[in-house]
C-alpha positions as CSV (number, residue, x, y, z in Angstrom):
1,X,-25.9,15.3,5.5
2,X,-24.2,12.5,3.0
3,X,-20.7,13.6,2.1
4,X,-20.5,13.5,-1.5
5,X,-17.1,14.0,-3.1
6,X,-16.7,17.8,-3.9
7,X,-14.8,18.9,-7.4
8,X,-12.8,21.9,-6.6
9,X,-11.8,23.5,-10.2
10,X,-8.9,26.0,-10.0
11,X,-8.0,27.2,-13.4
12,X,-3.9,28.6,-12.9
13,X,-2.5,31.2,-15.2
14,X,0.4,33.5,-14.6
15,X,-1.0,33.3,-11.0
16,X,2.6,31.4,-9.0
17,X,2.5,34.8,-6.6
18,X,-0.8,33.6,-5.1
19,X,-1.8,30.1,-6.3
20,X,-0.5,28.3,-3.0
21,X,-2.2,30.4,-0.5
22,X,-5.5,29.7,-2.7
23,X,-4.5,26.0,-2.5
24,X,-4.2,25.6,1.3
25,X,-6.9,27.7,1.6
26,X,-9.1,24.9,-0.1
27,X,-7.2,22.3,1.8
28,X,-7.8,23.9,5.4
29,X,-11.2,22.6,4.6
30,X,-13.3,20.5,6.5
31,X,-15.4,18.8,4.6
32,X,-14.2,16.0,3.2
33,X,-14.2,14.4,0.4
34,X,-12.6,16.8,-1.8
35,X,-10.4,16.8,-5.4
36,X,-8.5,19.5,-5.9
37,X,-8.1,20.1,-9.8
38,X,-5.7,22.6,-11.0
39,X,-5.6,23.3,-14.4
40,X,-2.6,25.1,-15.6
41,X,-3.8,27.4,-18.6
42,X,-0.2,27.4,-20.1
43,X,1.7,29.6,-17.9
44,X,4.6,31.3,-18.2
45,X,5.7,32.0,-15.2
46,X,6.5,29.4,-12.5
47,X,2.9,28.4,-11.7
48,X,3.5,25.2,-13.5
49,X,6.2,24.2,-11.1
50,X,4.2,25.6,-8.1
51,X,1.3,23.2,-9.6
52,X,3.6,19.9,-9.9
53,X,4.3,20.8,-6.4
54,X,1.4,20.9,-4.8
55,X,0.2,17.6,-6.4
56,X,3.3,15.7,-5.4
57,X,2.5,17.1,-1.9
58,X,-1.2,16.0,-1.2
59,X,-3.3,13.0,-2.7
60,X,-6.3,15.3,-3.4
61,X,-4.3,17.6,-5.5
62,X,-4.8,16.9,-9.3
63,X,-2.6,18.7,-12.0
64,X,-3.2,19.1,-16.0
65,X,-0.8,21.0,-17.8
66,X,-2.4,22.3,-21.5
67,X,-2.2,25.2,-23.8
68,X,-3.0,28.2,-23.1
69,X,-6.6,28.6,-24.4
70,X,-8.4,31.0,-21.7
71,X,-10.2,30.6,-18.5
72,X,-13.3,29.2,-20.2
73,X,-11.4,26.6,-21.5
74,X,-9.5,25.4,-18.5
75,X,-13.0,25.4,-16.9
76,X,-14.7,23.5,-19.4
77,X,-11.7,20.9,-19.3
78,X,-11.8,20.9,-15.0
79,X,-15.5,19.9,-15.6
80,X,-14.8,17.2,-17.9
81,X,-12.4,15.3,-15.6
82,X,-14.5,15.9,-12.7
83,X,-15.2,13.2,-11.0
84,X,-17.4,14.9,-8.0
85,X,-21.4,15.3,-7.5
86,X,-20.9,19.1,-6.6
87,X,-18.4,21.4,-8.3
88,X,-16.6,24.7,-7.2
89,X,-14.8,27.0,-9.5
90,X,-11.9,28.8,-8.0
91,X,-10.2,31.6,-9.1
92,X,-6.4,31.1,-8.3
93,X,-5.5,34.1,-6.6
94,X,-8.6,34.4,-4.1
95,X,-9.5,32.4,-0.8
96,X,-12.4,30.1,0.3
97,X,-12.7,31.0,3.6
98,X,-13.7,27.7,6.8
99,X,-16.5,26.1,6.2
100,X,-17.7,27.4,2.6
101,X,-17.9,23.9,1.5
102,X,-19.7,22.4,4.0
103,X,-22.7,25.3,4.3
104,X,-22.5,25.2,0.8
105,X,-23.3,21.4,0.4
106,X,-25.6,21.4,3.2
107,X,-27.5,24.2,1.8
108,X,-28.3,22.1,-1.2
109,X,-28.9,19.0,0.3
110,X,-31.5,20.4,2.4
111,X,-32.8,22.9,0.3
112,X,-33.3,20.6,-2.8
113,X,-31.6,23.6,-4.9
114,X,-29.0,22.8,-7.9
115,X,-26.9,25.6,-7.1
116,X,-25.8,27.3,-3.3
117,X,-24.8,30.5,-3.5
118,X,-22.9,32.8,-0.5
119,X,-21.9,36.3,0.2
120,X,-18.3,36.9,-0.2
121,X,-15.7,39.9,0.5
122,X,-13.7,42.0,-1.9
123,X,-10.3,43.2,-1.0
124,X,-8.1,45.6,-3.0
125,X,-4.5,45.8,-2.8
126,X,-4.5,48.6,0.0
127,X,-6.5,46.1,2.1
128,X,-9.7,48.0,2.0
129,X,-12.5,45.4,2.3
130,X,-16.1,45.3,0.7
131,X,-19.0,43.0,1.6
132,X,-21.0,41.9,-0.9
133,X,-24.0,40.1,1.2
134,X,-27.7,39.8,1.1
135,X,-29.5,39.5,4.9
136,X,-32.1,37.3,5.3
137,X,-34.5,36.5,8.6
138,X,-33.2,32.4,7.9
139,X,-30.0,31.6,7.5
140,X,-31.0,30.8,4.0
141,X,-33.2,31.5,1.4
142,X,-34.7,29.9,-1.5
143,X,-35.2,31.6,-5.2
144,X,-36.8,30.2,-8.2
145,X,-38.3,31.7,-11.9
146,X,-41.0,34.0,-9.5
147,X,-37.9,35.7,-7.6
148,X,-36.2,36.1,-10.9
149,X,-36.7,40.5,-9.8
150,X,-34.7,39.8,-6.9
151,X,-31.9,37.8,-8.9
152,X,-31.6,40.7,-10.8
153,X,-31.4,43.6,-8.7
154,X,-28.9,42.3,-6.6
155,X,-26.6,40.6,-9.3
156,X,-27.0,37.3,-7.5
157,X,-25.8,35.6,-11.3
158,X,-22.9,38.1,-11.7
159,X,-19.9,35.6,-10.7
160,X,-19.6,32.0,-10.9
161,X,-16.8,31.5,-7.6
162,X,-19.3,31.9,-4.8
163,X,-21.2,28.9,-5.7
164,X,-21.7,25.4,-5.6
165,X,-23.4,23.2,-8.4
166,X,-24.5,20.3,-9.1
167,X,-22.2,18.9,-11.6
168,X,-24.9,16.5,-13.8
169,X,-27.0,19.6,-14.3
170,X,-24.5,21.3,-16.0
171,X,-26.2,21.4,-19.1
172,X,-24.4,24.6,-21.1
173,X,-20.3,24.8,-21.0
174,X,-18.4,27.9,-20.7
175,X,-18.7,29.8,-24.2
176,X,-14.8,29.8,-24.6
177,X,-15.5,32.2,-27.6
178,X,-15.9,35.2,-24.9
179,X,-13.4,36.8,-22.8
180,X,-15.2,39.0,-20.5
181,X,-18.5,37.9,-18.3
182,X,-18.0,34.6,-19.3
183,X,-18.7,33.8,-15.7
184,X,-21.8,35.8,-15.7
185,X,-22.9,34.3,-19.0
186,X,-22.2,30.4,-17.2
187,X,-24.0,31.4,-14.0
188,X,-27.2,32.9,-15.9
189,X,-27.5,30.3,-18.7
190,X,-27.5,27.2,-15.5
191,X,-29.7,29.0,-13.5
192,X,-32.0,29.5,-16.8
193,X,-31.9,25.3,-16.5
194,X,-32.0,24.8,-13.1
195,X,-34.2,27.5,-12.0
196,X,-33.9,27.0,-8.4
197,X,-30.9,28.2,-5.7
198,X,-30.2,28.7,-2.6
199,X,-28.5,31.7,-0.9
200,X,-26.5,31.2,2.6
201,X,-26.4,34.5,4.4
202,X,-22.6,34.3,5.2
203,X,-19.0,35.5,4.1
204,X,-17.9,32.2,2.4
205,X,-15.2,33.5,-0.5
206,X,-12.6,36.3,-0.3
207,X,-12.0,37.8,-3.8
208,X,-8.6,39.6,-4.3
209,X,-8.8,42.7,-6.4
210,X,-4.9,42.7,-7.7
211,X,-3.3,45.3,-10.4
212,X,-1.7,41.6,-11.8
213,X,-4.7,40.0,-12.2
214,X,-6.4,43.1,-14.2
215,X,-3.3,43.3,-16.6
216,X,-3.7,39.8,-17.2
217,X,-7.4,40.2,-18.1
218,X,-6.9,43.6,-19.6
219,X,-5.0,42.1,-22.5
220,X,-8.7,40.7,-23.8
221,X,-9.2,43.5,-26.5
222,X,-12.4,41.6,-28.1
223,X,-14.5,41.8,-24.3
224,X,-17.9,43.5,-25.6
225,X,-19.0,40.3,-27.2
226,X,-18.9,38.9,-23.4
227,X,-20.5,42.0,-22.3
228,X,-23.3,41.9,-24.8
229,X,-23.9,38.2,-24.1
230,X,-24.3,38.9,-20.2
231,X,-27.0,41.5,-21.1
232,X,-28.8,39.3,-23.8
233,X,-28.8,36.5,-21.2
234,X,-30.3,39.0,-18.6
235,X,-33.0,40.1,-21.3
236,X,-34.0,36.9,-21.3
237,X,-34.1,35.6,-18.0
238,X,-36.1,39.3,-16.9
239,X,-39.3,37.6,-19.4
240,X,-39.6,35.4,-16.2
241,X,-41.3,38.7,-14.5
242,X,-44.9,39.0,-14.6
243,X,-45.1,42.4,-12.8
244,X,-45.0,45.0,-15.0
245,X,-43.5,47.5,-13.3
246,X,-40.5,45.0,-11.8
247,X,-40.0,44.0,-15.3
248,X,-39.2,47.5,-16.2
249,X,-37.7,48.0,-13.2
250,X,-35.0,44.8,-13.9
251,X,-34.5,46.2,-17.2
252,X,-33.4,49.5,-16.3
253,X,-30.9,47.5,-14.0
254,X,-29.8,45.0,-16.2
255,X,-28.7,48.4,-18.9
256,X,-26.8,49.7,-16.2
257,X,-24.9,46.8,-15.6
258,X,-24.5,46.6,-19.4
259,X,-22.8,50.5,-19.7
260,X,-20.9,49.8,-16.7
261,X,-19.3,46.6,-18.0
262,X,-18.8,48.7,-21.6
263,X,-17.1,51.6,-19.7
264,X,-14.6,49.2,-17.7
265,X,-13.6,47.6,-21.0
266,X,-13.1,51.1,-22.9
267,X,-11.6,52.4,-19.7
268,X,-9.7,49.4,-18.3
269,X,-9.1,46.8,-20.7
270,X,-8.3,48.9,-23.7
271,X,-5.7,50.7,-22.0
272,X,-3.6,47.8,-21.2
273,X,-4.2,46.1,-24.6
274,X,-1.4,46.7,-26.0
275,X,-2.9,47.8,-28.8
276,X,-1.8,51.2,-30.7
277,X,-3.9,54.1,-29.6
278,X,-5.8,54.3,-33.2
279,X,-6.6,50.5,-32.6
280,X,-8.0,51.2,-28.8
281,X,-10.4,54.3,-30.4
282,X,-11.5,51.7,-33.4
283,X,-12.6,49.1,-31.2
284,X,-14.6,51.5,-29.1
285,X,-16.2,53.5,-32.0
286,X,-16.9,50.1,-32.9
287,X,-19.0,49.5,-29.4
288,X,-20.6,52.8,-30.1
289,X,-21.9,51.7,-33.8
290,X,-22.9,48.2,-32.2
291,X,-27.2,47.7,-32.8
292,X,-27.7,46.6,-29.3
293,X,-25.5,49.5,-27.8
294,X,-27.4,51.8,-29.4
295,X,-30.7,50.4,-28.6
296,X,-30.1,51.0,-24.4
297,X,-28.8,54.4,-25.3
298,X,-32.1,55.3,-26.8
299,X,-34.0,52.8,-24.2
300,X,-32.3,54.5,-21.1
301,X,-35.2,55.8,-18.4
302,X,-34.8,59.4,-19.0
303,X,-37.1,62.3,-18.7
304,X,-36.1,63.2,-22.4
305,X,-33.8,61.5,-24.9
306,X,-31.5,64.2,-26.0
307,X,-28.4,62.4,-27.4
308,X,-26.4,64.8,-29.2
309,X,-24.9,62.9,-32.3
310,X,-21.4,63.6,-33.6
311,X,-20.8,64.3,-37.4
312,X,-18.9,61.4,-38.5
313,X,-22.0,59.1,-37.1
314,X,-25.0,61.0,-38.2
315,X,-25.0,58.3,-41.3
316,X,-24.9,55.1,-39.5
317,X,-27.2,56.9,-36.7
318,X,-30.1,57.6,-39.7
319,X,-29.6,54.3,-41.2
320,X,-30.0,52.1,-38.3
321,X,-33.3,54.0,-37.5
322,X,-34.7,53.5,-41.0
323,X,-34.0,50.1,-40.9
324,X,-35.8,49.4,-37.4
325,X,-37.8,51.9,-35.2
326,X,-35.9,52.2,-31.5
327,X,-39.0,52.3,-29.3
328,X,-38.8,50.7,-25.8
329,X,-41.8,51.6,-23.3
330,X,-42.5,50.4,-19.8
331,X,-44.3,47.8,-21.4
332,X,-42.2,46.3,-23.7
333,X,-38.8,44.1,-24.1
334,X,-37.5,44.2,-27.0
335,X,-36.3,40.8,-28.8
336,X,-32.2,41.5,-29.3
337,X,-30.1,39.5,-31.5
């Protein structure tokens, strides 16, 4: 294996409770050689200290201090000032547990892949633990456009912190316009490029479900444009199918994931918005009234499509249907803008 220098991107925002335990955790590393970038998104609280700190303490520790414009942002800026063949993004309140660098390098340098992806654990605040993990005969396993099903059904493109990438192939930046799934988008659109990863059947990441870090994120009132742009990017990606059935298959998945992600923004992110209660129901009459939204309630596999429509929508209901017919079979994928 040839060491090449690994980017470690940790964008930092109102994250000082957690930030250096993610730090060291990086640091406890093995593999070496490393750069630690932390870009502070303009925080508040005393994660820019905690970030000066940390720099002055260890030569691989990098700091940039900017506005605050967003994860996306401080991402997009990390891989601008990257330096490394291979980059990681970190989330600063989670862990990299030993030797997820290392496998992860290794598993590209062998493989020939552009992207290494692991299994990681998700722990809540009560210290319940989840496994998220795919088990494989080899310790690894390759995938590529033909396994584009199995990408799918098991959400392999859902995050972008249990991977490692090649940093030149990073054709498409974070879309700093969304504020939910911009991850997801990221991960989909690079493996859209680079159509060929690797999976390493081990517990590599530990992700921290924290009540802090979903206020933070809850504040993001305007999150169904991310959500929409996961599932469009999914749409796409499932053309890759050939199999008829798998294709429909993937696309009943790929609605699912897209009403899941609209009922954790109406029921989670709205909530903490800040916004007046009127202003919370607007936005989500306003995912309701949304053409694609409608389309997967109408495309949904159900044995018959009995959607009672209220009063005050029956208008916009009949003249979306005039304008287009709403006809998805388990042949067909509709084109959505």
């Amino acid at each position: 294996m040839q060491n090449e220098l690994v980017s470690i991107i940790i964008p930092v925002y109102q994250s000082a409770k957690y930030l250096e335990r993610t730090v060291l955790s990086v640091l406890a590393q093995t593999y070496r050689p490393i750069e630690i970038l932390l870009i502070d998104d303009g925080s508040t609280d005393s994660g820019k200290e905690i970030c000066d700190k940390l720099a002055k303490q260890n030569k691989e520790v990098s700091v940039f201090h900017k506005e605050h414009r967003g994860v996306s942002a401080a991402r997009n800026y990390g891989i601008q000032k990257a330096k490394g063949k291979y980059i990681q993004f970190v989330d600063a309140d989670d862990e990299v547990l030993p030797g997820m660098i290392v496998k992860l390098v290794q598993a590209i340098q062998s493989s020939g892949a552009y992207v290494a992806v692991c299994g990681y654990e998700i722990v809540a605040e009560n210290g319940r633990k989840k496994e998220c993990i795919l088990e494989f005969p080899n310790a690894a396993r390759i995938f590529e456009k033909r396994n584009v099903y199995e990408i799918i059904k098991n959400n392999l493109l859902s995050v972008v912190w249990n991977k490692l990438y090649v940093r030149e192939s990073i054709r498409h930046f974070f879309n700093e316009e969304l504020v939910l799934c911009e991850d997801s988008v990221f991960a989909t659109q690079y493996f859209r490029d680079n159509p060929r990863m690797v999976y390493c059947s081990e517990i590599l990441y530990r992700y921290h479900r924290n009540s802090d870090h979903c206020r933070v994120k809850g504040r993001r009132v305007l999150g169904y444009t991310g959500i929409k742009a996961y599932y469009l990017n999914n749409l796409k990606l499932i053309k890759e199918i050939t199999n008829k059935t798998k294709r429909t298959d993937a696309l009943q998945h790929i609605r699912k994931v897209f009403f899941y992600g609209v009922y954790t923004y109406i029921f989670e992110a709205l909530p903490y918005s800040g916004l007046r209660r009127d202003e919370a129901v607007a936005l989500a009459e306003s995912v309701m009234r949304d053409k694609v939204y409608i389309k997967n309630i109408y495309g949904l596999d159900v044995t018959k499509r009995m959607i009672e429509v209220k009063n005050n929508n029956d208008d916009y209901i009949n003249k979306i249907n005039q304008e287009e017919e709403i006809h998805v079979n388990s042949n067909e994928i509709i084109h959505q803008r």
